[in-house]
N, C-alpha and C positions, 0 to 999 in steps of 0.2 A: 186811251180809254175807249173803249165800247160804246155807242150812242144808244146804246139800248138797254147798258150797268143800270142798277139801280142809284151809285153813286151820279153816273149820270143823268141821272131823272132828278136826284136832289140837289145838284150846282141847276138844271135848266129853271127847275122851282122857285128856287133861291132869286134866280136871276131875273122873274116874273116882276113887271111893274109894282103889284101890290106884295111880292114875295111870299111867304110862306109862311106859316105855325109847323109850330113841332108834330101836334096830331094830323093835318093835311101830309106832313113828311112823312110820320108813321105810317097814314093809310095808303099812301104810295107805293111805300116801297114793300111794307109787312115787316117791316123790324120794330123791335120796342125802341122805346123815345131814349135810353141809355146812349144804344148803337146809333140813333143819329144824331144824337149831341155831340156821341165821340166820333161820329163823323164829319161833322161840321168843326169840330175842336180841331181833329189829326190830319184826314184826307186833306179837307179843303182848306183849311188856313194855314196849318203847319206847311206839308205837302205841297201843292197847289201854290200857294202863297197867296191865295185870293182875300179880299178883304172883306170880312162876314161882320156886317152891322145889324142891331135889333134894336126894337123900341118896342115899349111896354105900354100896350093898352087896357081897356078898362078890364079886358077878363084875358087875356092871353099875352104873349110873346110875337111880335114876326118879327121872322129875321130876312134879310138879303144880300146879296153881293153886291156892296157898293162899286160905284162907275161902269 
């Protein structure tokens, strides 16, 4: 993978101490929140096999790659 993909801008996001929201992924990369759910869903968990955990706060989502 390309260090400069857009999928690779959203695994280094992901992989950020405080991790990521779905709209910070959005305005990353320019895709609608579908394309990076189902990117977070296929690339990187399926794919990849990385292990994408989220926790729910008081008005959003963040998710990250655990370990």
């Amino acid at each position: 993978m390309r260090d400069t993909s857009k999928l690779a801008t959203v695994i280094a996001m992901l992989r950020r101490k405080e991790g990521a929201t779905i709209e910070q992924l959005v305005k990353a990369t320019d895709w609608q929140a579908h394309s990076v759910r189902g990117a977070i869903s296929g690339a990187i968990k399926k794919k990849l096999s990385l292990n994408v955990t989220s926790i729910k706060t008081d008005d959003s989502r963040v998710y990250q790659i655990a370990g």
